[in-house]
N, C-alpha and C positions, 0 to 999 in steps of 0.2 A: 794922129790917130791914136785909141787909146789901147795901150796891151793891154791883153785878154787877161783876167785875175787866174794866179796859178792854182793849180789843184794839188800842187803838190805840199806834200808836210813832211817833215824831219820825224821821225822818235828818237827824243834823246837814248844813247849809251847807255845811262844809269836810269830807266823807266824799261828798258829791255825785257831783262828777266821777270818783271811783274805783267807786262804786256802779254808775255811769251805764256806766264802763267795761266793770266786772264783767256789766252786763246786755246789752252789744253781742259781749260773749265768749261768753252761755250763746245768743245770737239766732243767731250765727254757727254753734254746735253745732244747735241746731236746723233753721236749715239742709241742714247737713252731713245731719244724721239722713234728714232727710225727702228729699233728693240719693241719698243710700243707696236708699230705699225704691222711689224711683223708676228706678232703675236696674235692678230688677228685674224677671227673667220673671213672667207674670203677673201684674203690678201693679194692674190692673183691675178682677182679681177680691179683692182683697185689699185694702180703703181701710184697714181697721182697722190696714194696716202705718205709713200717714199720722198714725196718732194722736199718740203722742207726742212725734213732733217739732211738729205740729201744737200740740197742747196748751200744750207747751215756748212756742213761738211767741209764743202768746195770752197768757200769763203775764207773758213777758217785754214784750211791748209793751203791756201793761197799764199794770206798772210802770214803764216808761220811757214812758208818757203820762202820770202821775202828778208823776215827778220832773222831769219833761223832758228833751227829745231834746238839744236845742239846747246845747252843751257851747261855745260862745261867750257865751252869758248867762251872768251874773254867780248860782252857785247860789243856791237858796233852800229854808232848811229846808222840809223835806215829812214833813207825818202821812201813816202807810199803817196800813189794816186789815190786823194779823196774820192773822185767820184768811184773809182774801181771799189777802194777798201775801208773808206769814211766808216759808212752805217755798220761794218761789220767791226771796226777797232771801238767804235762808239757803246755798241752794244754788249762787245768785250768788259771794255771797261764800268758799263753802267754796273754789268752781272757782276763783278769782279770786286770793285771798291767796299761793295760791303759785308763781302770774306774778310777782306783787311783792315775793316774797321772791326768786327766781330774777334778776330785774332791782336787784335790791339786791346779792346776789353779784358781780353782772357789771360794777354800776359803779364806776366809778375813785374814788379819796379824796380825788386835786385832781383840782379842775375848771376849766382855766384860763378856757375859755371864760365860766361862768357868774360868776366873778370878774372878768371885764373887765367883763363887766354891772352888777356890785354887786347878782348874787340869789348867793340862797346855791346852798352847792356842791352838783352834783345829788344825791349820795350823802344829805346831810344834807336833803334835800329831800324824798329818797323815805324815808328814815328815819322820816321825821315824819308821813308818809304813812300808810305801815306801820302806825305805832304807834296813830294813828288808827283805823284801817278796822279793826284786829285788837278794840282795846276797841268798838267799833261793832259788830264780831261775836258779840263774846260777850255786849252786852244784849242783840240781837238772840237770840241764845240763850235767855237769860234769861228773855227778856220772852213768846217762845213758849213756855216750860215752865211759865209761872205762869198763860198765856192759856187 
């Protein structure tokens, strides 16, 4: 008999803190959404306008109960239920990559500052970033196509 294919996915460690970002990005749009809703006449009569940002919400703090809020702790790989948290990490990251591509445009190639430190230069920093969260994406893809 054949095992059932797992739902489950790792976040690496080092994809953590841009995940965790990506999920305070899609919190802030819900937010925003549900600020919308409530700004309107008739509000009262209308909760189901609450839904989606609501939804969005619950999603998203789901998953950042999961990974952890706390982006001063040292990350730690985290298994998540695809079917539970797939479409919401997916949609995370779709929103999110291209903040970090945008922020990779914008920053400088020296970085004095970070060389008087002895970290590397911020460019090469978010580079590595980047490169990360993008192959992070697309198992993430992957791994919901095959779920």
């Amino acid at each position: 008999m054949e095992e059932p294919m797992s739902t489950k996915m790792e976040i690496p460690a080092e994809v953590i803190p841009d995940v965790r970002q990506a999920l305070f990005c899609r919190l802030g749009d819900a937010a925003e959404t549900i600020a919308t809703e409530v700004a309107r006449r008739d509000r009262e009569l209308h909760p189901e306008w609450l839904a989606p940002g609501r939804d969005l919400c619950e999603h998203v703090c789901g998953l950042l109960d999961l990974i952890g809020w706390d982006a001063s702790l040292r990350p730690q790989r985290t298994e998540v239920d695809l079917c539970e948290h797939g479409p919401t990490l997916a949609d995370a990251l779709d929103a999110f990559l291209p903040l970090l591509e945008t922020e990779l445009e914008e920053c400088a190639v020296n970085d004095e500052r970070s060389a008087r430190l002895g970290e590397l230069p911020r460019r090469k920093a978010i580079e590595l970033r980047a490169v990360a969260l993008r192959a992070f994406a697309v198992a993430t893809e992957r791994a919901r196509k095959s779920s």
